[in-house]
C-alpha positions as CSV (number, residue, x, y, z in Angstrom):
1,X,27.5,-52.7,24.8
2,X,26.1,-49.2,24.2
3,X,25.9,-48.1,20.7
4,X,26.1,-44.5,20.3
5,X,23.8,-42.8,17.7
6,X,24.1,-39.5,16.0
7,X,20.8,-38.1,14.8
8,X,20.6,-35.3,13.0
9,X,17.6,-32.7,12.6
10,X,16.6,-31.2,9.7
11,X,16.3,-27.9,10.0
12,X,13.6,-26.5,7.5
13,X,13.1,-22.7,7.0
14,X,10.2,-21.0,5.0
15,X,10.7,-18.2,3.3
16,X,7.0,-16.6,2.4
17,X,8.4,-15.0,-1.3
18,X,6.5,-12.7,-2.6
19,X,5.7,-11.2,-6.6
20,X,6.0,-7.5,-6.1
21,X,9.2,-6.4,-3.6
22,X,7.5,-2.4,-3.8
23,X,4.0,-1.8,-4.5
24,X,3.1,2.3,-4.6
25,X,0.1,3.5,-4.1
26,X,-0.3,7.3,-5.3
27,X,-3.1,9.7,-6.3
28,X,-2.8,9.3,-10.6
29,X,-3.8,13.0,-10.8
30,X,-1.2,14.5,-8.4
31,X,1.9,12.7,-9.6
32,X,1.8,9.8,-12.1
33,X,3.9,11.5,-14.7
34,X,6.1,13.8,-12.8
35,X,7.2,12.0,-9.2
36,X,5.7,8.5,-9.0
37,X,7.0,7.5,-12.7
38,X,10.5,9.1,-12.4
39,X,10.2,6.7,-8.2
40,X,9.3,3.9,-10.5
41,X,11.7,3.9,-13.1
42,X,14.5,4.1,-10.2
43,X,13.2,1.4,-8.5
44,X,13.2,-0.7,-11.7
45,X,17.0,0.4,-12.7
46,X,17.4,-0.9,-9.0
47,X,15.9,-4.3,-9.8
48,X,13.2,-4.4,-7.6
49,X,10.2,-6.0,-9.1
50,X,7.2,-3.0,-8.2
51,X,3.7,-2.8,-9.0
52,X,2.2,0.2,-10.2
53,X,-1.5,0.6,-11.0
54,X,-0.9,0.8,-15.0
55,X,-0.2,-2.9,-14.4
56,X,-3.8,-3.7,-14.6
57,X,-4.8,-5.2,-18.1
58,X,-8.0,-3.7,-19.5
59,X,-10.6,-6.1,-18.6
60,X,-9.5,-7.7,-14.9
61,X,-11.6,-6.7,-12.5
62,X,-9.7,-3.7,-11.0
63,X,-10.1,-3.8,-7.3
64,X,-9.4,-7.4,-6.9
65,X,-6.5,-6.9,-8.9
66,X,-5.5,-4.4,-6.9
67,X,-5.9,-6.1,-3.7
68,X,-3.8,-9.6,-4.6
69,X,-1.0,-7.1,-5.7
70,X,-1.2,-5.8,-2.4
71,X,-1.0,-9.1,-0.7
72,X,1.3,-10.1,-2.7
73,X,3.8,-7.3,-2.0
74,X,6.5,-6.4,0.8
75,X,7.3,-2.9,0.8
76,X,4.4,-0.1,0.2
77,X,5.7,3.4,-0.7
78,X,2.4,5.4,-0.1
79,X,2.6,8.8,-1.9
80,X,0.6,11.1,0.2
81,X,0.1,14.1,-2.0
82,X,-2.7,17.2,-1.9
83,X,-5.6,15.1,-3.3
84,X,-4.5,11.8,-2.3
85,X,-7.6,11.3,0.1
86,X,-10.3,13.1,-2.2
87,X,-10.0,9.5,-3.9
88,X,-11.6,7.0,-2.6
89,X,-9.7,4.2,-4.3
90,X,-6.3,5.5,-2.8
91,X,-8.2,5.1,1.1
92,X,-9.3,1.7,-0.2
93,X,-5.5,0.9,-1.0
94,X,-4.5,2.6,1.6
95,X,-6.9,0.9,4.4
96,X,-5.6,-2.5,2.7
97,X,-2.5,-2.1,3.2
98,X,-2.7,-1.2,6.9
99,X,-4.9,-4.1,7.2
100,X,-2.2,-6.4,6.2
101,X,0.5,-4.6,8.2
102,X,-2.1,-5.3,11.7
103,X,-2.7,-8.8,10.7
104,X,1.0,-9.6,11.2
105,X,2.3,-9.7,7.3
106,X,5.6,-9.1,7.2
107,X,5.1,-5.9,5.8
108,X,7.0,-2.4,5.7
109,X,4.6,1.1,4.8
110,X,7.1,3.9,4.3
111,X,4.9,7.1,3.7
112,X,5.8,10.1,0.9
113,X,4.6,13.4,1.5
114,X,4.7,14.7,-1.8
115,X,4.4,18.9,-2.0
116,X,2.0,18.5,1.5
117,X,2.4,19.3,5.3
118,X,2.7,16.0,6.8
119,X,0.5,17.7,9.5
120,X,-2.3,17.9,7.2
121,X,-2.3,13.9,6.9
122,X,-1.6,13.2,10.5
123,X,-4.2,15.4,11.7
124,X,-6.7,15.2,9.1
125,X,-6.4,19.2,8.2
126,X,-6.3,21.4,4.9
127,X,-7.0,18.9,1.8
128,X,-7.8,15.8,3.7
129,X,-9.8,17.2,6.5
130,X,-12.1,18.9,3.4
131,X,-11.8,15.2,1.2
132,X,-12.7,13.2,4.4
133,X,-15.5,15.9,5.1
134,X,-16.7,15.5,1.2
135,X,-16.8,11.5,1.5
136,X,-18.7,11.8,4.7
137,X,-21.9,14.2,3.7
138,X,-22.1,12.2,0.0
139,X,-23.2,9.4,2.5
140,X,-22.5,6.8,0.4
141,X,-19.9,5.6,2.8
142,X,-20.9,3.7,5.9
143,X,-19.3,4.9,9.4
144,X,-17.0,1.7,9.5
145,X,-15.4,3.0,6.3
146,X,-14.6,6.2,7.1
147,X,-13.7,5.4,10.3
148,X,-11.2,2.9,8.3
149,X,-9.9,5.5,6.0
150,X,-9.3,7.7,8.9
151,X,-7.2,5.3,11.2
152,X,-5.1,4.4,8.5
């Protein structure tokens, strides 16, 4: 006499949550008290949990901070603005961030372009062709790097 089994399979889904829903990355200088805290303040009244640089506490060590925020975050709102690139910790961020979007994180990068031609970005021109230019001849940035900082 045949028995007749029914098995059942779990079915087990993982869901990779992470701390920050909305990290920005912005030039301080540009637009931290107009723009990029009035984006900030929306995004809060909308409940999303976002990290913003004044997150830091005095002490941490500030890029590494910056870098598990990063990789702990979904959605990156990347204010380009006119002297976005002349800083090279907004290329650092910004090169991080690509880096995570080409190794496969689930990750979204939604640029800003914040009183600038988007041409100017894309193609290097005006402000960041001049920034870019300005890292290179200081020379203390290797070829990798500003290769980096120029792909992304």
């Amino acid at each position: 006499m045949a028995m007749a089994s029914s098995s059942s399979q779990a079915v087990t889904t993982t869901v990779n949550l992470k701390k920050y829903d909305v990290f920005i990355s912005f030039r301080g200088d540009d637009t931290r008290s107009g723009f990029t805290s009035h984006l900030h303040a929306a995004l809060k009244r909308s409940y999303l949990e976002t990290y913003i640089d004044y997150r830091i506490e005095k002490g941490n060590q500030v890029w590494a901070e910056l870098v598990k925020a990063i990789k702990d975050s979904t959605l990156f709102l990347v204010v380009f603005s006119e002297n976005y690139a002349s800083s090279k910790w907004c290329l650092n961020e910004l090169d991080e961030i690509m880096e995570c979007d080409k190794n496969g994180q689930d990750v979204v990068v939604i640029p800003i372009f914040y009183q600038i031609d988007p041409s100017h970005v894309r193609k290097q021109t005006g402000s960041y062709g001049t920034a870019l230019a300005k890292h290179k001849k200081q020379g203390k940035n290797d070829d990798k790097m500003m290769q980096n900082w120029k792909n992304a």
